[in-house]
C-alpha positions in Angstrom: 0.0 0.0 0.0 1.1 3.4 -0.6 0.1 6.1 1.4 0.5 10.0 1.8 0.4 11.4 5.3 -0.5 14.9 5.2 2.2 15.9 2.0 2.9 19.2 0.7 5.0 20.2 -2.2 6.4 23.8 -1.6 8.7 25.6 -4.1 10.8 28.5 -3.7 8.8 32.0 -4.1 5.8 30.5 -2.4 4.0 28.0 -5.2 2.0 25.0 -3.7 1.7 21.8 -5.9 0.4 19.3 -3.3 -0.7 20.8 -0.3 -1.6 18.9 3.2 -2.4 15.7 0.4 -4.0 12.3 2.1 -4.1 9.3 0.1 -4.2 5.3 0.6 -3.6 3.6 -2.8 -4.3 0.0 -1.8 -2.4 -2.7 -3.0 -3.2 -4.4 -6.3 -5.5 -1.3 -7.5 -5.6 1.1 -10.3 -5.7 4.7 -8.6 -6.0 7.3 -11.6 -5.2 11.0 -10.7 -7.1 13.4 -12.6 -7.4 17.1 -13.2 -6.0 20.1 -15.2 -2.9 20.9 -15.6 -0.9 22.7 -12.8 -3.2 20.6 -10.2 0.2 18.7 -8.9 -0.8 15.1 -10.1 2.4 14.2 -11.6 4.0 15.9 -9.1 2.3 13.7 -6.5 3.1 10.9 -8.7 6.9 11.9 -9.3 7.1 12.1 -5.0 6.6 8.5 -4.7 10.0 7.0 -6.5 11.4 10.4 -5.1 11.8 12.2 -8.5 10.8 15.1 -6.2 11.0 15.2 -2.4 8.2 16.8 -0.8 8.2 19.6 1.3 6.5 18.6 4.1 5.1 15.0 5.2 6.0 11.8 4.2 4.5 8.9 1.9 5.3 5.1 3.3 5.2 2.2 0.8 4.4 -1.0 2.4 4.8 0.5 5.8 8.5 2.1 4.9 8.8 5.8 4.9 10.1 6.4 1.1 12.7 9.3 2.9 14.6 6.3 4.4 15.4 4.3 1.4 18.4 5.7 -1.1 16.6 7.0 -4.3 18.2 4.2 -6.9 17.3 1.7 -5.1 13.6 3.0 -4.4 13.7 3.5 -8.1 14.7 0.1 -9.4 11.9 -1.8 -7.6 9.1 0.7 -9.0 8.5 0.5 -12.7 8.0 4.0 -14.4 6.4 4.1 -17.8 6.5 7.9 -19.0 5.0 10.5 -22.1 6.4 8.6 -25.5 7.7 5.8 -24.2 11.3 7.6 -23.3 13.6 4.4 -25.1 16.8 4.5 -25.2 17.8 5.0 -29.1 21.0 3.7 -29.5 19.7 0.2 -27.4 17.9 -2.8 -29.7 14.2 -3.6 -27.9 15.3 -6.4 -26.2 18.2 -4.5 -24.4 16.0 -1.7 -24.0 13.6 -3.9 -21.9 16.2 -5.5 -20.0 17.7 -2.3 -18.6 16.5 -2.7 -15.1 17.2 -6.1 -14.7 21.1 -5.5 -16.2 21.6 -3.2 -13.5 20.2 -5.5 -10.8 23.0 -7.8 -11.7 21.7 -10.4 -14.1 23.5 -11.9 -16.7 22.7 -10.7 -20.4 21.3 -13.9 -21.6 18.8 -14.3 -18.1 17.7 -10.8 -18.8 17.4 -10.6 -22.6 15.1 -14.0 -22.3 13.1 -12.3 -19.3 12.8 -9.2 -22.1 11.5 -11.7 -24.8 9.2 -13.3 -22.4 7.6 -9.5 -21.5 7.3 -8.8 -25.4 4.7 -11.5 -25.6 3.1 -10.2 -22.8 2.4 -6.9 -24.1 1.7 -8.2 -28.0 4.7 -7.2 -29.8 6.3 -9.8 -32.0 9.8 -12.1 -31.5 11.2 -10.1 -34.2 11.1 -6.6 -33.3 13.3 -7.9 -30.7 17.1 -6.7 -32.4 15.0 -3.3 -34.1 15.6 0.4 -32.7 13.3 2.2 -31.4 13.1 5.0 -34.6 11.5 1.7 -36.1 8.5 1.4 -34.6 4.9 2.8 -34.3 4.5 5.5 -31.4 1.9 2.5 -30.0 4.9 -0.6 -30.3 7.0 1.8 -28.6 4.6 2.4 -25.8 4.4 -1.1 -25.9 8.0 -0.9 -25.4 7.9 1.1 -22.6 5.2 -1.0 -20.4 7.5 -3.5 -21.0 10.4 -2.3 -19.4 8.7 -1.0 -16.6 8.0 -4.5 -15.9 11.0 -6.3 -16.3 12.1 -6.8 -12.9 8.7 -7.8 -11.6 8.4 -4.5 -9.4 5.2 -4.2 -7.3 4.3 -0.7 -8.5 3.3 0.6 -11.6 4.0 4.7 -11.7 2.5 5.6 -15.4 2.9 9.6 -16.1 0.4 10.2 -19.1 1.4 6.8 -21.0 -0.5 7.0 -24.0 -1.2 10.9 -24.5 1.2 11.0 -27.2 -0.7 8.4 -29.5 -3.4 8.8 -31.7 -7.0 7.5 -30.7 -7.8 4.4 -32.0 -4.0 3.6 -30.7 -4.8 4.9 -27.4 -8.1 3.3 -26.8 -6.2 -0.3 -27.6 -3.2 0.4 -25.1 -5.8 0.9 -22.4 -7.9 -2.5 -23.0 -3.9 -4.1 -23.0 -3.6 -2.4 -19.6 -6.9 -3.9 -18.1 -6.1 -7.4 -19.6 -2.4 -6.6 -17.7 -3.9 -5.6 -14.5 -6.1 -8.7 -14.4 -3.3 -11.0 -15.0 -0.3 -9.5 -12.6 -2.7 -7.5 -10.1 0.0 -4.8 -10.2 -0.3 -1.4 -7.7 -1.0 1.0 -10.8 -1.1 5.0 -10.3 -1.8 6.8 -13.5 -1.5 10.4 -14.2 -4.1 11.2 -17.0 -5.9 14.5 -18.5 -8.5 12.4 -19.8 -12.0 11.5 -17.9 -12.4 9.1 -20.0 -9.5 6.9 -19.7 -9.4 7.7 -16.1 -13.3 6.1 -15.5 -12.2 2.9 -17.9 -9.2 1.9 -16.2 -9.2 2.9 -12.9 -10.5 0.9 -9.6 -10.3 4.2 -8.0 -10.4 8.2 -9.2 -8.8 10.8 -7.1 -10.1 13.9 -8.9 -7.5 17.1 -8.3 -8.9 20.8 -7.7 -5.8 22.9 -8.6 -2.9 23.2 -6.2 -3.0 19.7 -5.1 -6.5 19.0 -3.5 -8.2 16.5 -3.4 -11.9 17.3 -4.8 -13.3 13.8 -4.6 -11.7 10.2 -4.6 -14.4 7.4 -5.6 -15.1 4.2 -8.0 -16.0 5.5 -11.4 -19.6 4.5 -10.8 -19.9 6.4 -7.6 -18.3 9.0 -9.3 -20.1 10.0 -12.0 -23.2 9.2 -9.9 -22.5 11.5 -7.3 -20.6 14.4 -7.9 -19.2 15.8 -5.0 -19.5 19.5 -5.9 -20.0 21.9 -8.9 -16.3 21.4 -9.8 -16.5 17.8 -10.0 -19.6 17.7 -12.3 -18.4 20.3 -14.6 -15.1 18.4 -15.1 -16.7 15.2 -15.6 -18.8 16.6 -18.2 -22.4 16.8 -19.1 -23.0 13.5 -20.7 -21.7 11.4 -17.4 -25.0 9.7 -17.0 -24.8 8.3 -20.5 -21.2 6.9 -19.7 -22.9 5.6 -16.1 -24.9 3.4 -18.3 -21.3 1.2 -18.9 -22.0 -0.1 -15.3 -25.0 -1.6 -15.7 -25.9 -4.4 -17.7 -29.4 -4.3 -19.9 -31.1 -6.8 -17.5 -30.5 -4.2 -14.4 -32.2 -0.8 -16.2 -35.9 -0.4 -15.8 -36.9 0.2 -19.6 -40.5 1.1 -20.8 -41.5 -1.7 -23.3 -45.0 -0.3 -24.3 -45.7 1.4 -27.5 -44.8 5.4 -26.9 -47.3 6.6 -29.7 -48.9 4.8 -32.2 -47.6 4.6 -35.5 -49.7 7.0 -37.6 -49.1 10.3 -35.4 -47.7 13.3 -36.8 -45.1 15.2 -36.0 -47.2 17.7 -34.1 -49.0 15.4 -32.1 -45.5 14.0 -31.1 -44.5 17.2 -30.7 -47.4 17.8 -28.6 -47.0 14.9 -26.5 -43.1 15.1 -25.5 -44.0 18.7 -24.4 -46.5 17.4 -22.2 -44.4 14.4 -21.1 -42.0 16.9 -20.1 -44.2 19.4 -17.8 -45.6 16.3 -16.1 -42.5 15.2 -15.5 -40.1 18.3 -14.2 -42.6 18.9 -10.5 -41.3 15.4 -9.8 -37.7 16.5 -10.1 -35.4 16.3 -7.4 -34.6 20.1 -6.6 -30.9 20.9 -6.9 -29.0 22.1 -3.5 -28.7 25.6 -3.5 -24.9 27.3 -3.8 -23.5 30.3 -2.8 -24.6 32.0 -6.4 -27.8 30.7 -6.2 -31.1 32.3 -4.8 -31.9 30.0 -2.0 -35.7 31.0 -1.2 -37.0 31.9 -4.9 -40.2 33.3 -5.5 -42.8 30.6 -6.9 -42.7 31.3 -10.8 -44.8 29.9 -13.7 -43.5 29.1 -17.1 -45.1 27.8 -20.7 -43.7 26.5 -23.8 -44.1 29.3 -26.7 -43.0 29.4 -29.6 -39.7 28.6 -31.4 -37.3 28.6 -28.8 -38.8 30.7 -26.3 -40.2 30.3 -23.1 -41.0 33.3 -20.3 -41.1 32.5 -16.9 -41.2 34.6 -14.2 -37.4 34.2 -12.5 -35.3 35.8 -9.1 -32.1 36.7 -9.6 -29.1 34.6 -8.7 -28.2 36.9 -5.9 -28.4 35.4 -2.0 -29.8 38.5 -0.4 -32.2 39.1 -3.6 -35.0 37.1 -3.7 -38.0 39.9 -5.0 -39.1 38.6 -8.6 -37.9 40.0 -11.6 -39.8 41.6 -14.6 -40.8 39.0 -16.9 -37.5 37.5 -18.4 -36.7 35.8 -21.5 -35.4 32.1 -21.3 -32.9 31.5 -23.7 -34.0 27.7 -24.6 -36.6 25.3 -23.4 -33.7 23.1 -22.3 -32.7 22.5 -18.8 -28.8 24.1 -19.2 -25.2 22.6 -17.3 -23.4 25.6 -15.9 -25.3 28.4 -17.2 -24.9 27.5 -20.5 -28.1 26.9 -23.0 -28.5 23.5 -24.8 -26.4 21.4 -22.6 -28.0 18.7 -20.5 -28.7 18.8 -16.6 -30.4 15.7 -14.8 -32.5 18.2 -12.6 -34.3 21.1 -14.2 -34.4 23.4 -11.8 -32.2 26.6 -13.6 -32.7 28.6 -16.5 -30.3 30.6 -18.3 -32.5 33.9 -18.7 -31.8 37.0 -20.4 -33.8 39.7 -18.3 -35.3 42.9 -20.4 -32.0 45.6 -20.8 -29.8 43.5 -19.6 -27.1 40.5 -20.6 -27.9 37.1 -20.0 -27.1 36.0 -16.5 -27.9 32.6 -14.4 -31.1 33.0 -12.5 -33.1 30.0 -10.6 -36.4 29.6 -11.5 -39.3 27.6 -8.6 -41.2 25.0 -11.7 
């Protein structure tokens, strides 16, 4: 298990990149970090084989304090696979694989077979073993680089961004070849990643990062996009994370309507007609979202009604705390429920509008349906 005991990463002139960071990676997991950039998530990563020394704190593996053990050595028994692949260019494949286990002593035949052996593992073929690195596809060479990360059998997996510099088709392979990886050698991953996506398909665990090294949530994927802890989280994972949720659940588990919706001869206006209504029966029934600090949190009742085109008025409070009188009559920009203010994109509770309010520019109010 790895763990970080209240760890900060301080450099000179005053810039935090981890700060008072608490985190148990258990053993034989996937834990993706995740966040934008500048959030210190490589740097947390980079603080475990003590690429960087933190500040403050300390971070034990398997009940050692990291501080205690000399850096090579820490090194050698924690494979690193970093941004395109980082080969050596003047080594063959084979040699390049068998670096760590060279410098733990073996003798060149042990390691170049151990090298050979790892090549099936992670699908590239017998013969690329005496090629160079310039001849290979940026995915072989990632290949390459999982490889050698493994060679010595180490029982962490530190992976910085290891497939951001291929293309996506490429990328979406590497990371089915990393599950099928994990499955068979039940390896203690940590992954650095910009990408949600990847981060929800291969992790066991998701540590999302608000910037400056905080943790903003750590969950399963499932829990995750079910649950959002805050705004931050939700806008990050993006508006269409109930449609990924779906990957959780089999067909058999969703309640699905099997009963003819309309019959077969309506028109378009009587479909029309009927979603609308659908949709006011339904949004009463909606969960109300928590109030935040920019939202109203005692609004005025107001009405509303589908018009036409894109229009809708409704009567609306400003997004002000200490202003809850109703507004004049305001325009609502779509008849769409909106994510973060924005018209057109998809919220699971429709409970905001984005208005635009007579002489004024369009600005986030919350509107009592």
């Amino acid at each position: 298990m790895i763990t970080f005991e209240s760890v900060t990463k301080r450099y000179p002139g005053g810039t935090v990149a981890v700060d008072d960071l608490d985190l148990q990676i258990p053993d034989g997991q996937t834990m993706v970090l995740v966040g934008p950039s500048g959030c210190g998530k490589t740097t947390s990563l980079r603080m475990i084989n003590r690429l960087i020394d933190p500040s403050e704190g300390r971070i034990m593996l398997d009940g050692t304090d990291i501080s205690t053990v000399e850096a090579p050595q820490l090194r050698r028994g924690i494979g690193y696979v970093i941004q395109q692949a980082g080969l050596f260019p003047h080594r063959t494949i084979e040699d390049n694989i068998a670096t760590v286990p060279l410098l733990e002593g073996w003798n060149k035949a042990k390691a170049r077979d151990r090298a050979r052996e790892l090549m099936d593992l992670v699908g590239l073929d017998q013969d690329m073993a005496r090629r160079y690195p310039y001849q290979l596809s940026g995915g072989q060479q990632q290949r390459v680089g999982v490889a050698r990360a493994l060679a010595a059998d180490p029982p962490v997996l530190l992976m910085d961004e290891p497939f951001s510099a291929v293309d996506p088709i490429v990328r979406n392979t590497l990371q089915d070849e990393l599950i099928r990886l994990q499955a068979e050698l039940h390896k203690t991953v940590v992954l650095v990643t910009h990408d949600v996506e990847e981060a929800i398909k291969v992790g066991d665990q998701v540590a999302v990062f608000y910037p400056h090294g905080k943790i903003a949530q750590l969950d399963t994927p499932q829990h995750l996009l079910g649950s959002p802890a805050d705004e931050y989280v939700e806008n990050f994972l993006g508006f269409d994370r109930g449609i990924r949720r779906l990957a959780f659940f089999s067909a058999g588990e969703l309640q699905l309507e099997t009963g003819t919706v309309l019959p077969g001869d309506t028109s378009v206006e009587q479909a029309r007609a009927a979603a609308s209504r659908r949709f006011r029966t339904r949004v009463p029934t909606a969960e109300p979202r928590k109030a935040s600090p920019t939202t109203v949190q005692n609004p005025a009742t107001a009405s509303w009604y589908q018009g036409g085109g894109d229009e809708s008025r409704a009567n609306c409070t400003t997004a002000a705390a200490a202003d809850t009188r109703p507004s004049r009559t305001a325009v609502v920009g779509r008849v769409v429920s909106c994510h973060h203010g924005r018209p057109g994109r998809e919220r699971s509770r429709i409970t905001e509008r984005n208005c635009r309010l007579p002489g004024s520019s369009p600005g986030r109010v919350t509107c009592s349906l």
